[in-house]
C-alpha positions as CSV (number, residue, x, y, z in Angstrom):
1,X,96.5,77.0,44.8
2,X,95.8,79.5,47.4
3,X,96.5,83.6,47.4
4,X,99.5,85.1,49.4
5,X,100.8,88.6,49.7
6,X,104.0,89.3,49.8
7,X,105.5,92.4,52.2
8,X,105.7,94.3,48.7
9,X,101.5,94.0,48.1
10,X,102.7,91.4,45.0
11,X,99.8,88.6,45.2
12,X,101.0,85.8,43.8
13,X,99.9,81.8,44.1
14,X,101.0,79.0,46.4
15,X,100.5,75.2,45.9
16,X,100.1,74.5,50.1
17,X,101.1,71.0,49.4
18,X,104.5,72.5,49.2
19,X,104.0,73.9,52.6
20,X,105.7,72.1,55.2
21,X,105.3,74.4,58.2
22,X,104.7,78.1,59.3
23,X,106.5,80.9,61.6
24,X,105.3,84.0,63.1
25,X,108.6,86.3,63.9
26,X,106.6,88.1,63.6
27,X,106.0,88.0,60.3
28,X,104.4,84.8,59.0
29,X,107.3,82.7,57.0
30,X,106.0,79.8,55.0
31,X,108.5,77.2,55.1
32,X,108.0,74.9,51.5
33,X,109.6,71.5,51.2
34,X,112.2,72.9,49.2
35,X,114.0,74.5,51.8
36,X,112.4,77.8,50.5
37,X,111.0,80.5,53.0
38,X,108.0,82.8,51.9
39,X,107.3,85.5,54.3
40,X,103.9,87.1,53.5
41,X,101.1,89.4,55.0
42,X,98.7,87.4,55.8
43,X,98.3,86.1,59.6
44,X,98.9,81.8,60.0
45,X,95.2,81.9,60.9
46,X,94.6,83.5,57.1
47,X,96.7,81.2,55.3
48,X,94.6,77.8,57.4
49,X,91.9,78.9,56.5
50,X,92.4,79.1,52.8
51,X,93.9,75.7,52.7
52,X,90.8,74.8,54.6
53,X,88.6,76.0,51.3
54,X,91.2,75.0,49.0
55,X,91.2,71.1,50.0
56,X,87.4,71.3,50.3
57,X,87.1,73.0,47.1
58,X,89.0,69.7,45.4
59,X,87.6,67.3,47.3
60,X,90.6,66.5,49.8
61,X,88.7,66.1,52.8
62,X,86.7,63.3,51.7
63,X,89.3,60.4,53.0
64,X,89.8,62.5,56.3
65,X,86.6,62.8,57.3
C-alpha cells in the first residue's frame, strides 16, 4: 500500500495495483480499475516513486529485472 493525500490533508492508503492510470488537470487524479477517480496532493512524480519503494519493498521487481 502506498500514502496519498487527499485535497482535505486526510492521508489515507492505496493498493497501486488498483491504479490503472494518472492525470494532471491539474490536480493529479488516480484513475483505479474500478472506474473510481482519486484526486490527491501529491505530484505523478510522488505517487512513481512510492510505487517504485513499494514493489521493491515486496519483492516485485525481481521478475522484471
Amino acid at each position: 500500500m502506498i500514502r496519498v493525500t487527499r485535497l482535505d490533508g486526510t492521508e489515507y492508503y492505496i493498493n497501486p495495483h488498483q491504479i490503472e492510470s494518472i492525470e494532471t488537470h491539474p490536480d493529479t487524479t488516480l484513475i483505479m480499475l474500478s472506474g473510481k477517480k482519486v484526486i490527491v496532493r501529491e505530484k505523478p512524480e510522488q505517487i512513481l516513486q512510492r510505487i517504485i519503494e513499494y514493489r521493491k519493498l515486496i519483492g516485485g521487481f525481481k521478475n522484471e529485472e
